[in-house]
C-alpha positions as CSV (number, residue, x, y, z in Angstrom):
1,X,116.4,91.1,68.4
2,X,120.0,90.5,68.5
3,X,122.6,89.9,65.2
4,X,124.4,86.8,65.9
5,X,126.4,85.3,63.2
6,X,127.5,81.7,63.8
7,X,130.2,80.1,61.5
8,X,130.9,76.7,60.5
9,X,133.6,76.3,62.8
10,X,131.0,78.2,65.8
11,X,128.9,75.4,65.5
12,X,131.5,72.5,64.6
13,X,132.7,73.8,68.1
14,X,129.2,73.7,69.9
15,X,128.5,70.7,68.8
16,X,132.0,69.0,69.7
17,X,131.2,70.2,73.2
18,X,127.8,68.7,73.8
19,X,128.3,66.0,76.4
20,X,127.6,62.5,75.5
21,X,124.6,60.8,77.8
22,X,124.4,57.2,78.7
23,X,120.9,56.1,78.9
24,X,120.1,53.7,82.2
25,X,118.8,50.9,79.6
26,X,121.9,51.1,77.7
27,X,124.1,51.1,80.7
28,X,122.0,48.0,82.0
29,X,122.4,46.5,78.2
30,X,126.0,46.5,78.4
31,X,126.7,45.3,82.4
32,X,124.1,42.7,81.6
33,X,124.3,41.5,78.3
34,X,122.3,38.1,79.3
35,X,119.1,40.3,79.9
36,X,118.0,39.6,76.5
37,X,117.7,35.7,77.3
38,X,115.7,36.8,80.2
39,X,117.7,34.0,82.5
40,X,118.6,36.8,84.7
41,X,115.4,39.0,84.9
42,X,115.8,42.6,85.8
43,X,114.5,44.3,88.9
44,X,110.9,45.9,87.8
45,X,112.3,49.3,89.6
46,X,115.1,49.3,87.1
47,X,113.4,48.4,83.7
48,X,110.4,51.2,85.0
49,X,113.1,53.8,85.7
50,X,115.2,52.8,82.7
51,X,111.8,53.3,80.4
52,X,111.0,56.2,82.0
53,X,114.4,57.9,81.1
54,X,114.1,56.8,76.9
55,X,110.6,58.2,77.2
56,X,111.7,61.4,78.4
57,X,114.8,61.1,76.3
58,X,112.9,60.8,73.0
59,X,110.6,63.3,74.1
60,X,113.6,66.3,74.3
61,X,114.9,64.6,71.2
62,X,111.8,65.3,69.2
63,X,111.1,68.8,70.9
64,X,114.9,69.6,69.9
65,X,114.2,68.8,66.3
66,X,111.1,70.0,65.8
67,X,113.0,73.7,66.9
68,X,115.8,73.0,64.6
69,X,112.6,72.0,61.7
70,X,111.7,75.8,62.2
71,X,114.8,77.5,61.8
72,X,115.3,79.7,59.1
73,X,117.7,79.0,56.3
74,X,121.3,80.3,56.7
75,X,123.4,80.8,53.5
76,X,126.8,79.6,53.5
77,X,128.6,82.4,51.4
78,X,131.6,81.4,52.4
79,X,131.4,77.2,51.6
80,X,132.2,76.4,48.1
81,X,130.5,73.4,46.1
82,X,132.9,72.2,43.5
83,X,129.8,69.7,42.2
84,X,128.4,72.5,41.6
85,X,130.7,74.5,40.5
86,X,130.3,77.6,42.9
């Protein structure tokens, strides 16, 4: 098992870098705003692929946090409190 140490500004750096994704119902949301009054009705190819992609969205999401949930602690030894005075 490898020593890594990662500082604040290591991950205020990876975390600046991770691209921003546009989800398919967000990106249909905002070209068709008048989907909502259901005037203009969606193509059912498009809402099933759109649904598809949250679903599998939401499903890395909760993956990803459940292995950030089992992480151990780091200390920050070098981060100073002053509410708490240290």
């Amino acid at each position: 098992m490898s020593d890594t140490t990662l500082t604040l500004e290591d991950l205020r750096g990876c975390l600046a870098s991770a691209e921003s994704i546009e989800l398919q119902g967000m990106r249909l949301l905002k070209e068709r705003p008048h989907l909502m009054t259901a005037s203009h009705p969606i193509p059912r190819h498009l809402v099933v692929e759109a649904v598809t992609e949250i679903v599998a969205y939401t499903e890395r999401c909760t993956a990803a946090a459940r292995q950030l949930a089992n992480l151990s602690p780091i200390p920050l030894l070098t981060i100073s409190v002053m509410e708490f005075d240290i």
